[in-house]
N, C-alpha and C positions, 0 to 999 in steps of 0.2 A: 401480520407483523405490527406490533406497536410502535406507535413514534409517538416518542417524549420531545418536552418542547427545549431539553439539552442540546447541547451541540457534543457532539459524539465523533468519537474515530473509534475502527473496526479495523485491525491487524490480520491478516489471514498468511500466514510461512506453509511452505511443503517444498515438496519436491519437486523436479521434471512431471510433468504429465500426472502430478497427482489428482489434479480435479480442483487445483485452487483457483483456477480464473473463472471457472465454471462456479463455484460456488458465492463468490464476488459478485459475478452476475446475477445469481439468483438473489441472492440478497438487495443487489440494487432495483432488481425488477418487483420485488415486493417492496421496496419505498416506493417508488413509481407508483403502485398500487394504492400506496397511502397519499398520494398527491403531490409529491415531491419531484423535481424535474432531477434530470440525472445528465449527468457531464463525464464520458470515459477520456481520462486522461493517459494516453500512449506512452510509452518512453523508447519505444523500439525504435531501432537504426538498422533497412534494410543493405546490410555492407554485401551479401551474396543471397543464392538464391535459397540458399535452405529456408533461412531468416525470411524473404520476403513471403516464403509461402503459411510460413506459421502466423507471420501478419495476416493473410488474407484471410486463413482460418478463421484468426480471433472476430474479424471484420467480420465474415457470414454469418458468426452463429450469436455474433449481439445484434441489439433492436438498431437498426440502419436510421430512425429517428432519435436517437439519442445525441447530445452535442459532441462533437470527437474535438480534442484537444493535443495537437503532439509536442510532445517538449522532452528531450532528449537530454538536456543538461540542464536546465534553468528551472528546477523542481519550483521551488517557494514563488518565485513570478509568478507562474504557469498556474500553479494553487489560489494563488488570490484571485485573478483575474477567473477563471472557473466557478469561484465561488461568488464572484459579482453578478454572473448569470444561473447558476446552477444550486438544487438547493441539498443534491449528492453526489459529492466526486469520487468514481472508482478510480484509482491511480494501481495501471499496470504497468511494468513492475519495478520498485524500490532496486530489486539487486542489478538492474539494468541501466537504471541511470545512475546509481553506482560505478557500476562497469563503463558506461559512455565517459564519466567525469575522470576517473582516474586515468584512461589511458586518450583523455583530452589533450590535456595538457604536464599537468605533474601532478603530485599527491598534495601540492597548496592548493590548487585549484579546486580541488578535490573539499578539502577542507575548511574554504570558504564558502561552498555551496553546501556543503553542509550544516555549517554553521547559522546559512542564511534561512537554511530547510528546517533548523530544531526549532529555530525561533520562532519563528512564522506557527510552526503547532503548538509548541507554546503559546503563543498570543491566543489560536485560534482554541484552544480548553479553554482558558481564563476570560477569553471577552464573549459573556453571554449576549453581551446588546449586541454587538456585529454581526456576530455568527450564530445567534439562536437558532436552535431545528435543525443547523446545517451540519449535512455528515460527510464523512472521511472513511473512508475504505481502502484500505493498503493492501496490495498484494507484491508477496515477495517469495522468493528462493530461502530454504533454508541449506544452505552449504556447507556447514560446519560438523556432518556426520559423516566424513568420508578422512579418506587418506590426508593427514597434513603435505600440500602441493610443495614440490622443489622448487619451482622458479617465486623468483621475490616479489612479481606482481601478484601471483596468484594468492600465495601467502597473505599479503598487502590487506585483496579485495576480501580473502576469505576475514580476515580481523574485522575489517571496517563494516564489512554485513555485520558480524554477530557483534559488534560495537552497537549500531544502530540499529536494532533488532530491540537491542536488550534496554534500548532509550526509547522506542518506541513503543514497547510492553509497558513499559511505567505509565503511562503519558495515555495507553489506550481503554478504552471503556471496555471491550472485547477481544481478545487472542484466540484464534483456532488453527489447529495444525492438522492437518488434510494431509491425507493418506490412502491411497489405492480407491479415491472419489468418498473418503469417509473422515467428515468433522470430528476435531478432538477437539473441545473447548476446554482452551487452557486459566482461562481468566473471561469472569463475566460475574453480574451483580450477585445473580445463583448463589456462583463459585465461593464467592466470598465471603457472603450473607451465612453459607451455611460451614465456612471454617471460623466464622466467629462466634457461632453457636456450639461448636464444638469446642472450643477454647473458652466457652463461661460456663 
């Protein structure tokens, strides 16, 4: 794996059980490789026992030395302080502390931690001196292929995913969309390099 001396975020969407936290992983364990220390940031809330076992899962099958981080509602905090120790944060998953914020408190709540969370990536593309070398790895739900939901929260969360999806595709160096454990690269230098070659 090549590591550029950029500071980089990597967006990774799929489905239930596609193979996306698996492939985040793999990815982080080859910066690891390149000398980069690694920070998995949680966002899970064991509320029953389904949920606590799919935590335990995620817990067995990554490296038990890498830094764990949980933050359930307070994304952009949670991010900085990670990246004052860590020189790769995988953050699983976006649609989850989604989920935690909005049925926190109200959809302001909701919208001030988001607004805290764009910024904060923002900052972190544009300040090369801070955050040189240091990457971002987002894993998230893509939700927005199914049946439009009846109830007004579900509706609510399914908007504000593919809201923040589509601000975070902007903003990212890398998008792939993982399917039955198989990467689609939807955006990456490649990607680009070679639609502007077909466009001269």
């Amino acid at each position: 794996m090549k590591i550029s001396d950029a500071n980089t975020l990597h967006l990774i969407l799929g489905g239930a059980r596609s193979g996306k936290s698996s492939l985040a992983e793999s990815i982080a364990k080859q910066a690891e490789l390149a000398g980069l220390t690694i920070c998995y940031l949680a966002t899970a809330q064991a509320h029953d026992e389904e949920m606590s076992a799919r935590i335990l899962q995620h817990q067995d099958e990554r490296p038990q030395h890498w830094q764990l981080l949980e933050s359930p509602l307070y994304l952009a905090e949670a991010l900085q302080q990670a990246l004052q120790s860590s020189d790769c944060v995988l953050v699983d998953c976006l649609t989850l502390w989604l989920s935690n914020c909005l049925c926190h408190q109200d959809s302001e709540f909701y919208r001030q931690q988001k607004s805290l969370f764009i910024e904060f990536i923002t900052l972190f593309i544009s300040d090369t001196s801070t955050y040189q070398s240091k990457k971002l790895i987002f894993v998230s739900n893509e939700v927005g292929h199914g049946i439009v939901p009846m109830g007004e929260l579900s509706r609510q969360f399914v908007d504000q995913a593919g809201w923040l999806h589509q601000k975070l595709a902007t903003l990212a160096k890398q998008v792939d969309f993982v399917i039955a454990g198989l990467p689609l690269t939807l955006k990456s230098d490649a990607l680009i390099s070679q639609i502007s070659e077909q466009q001269n």
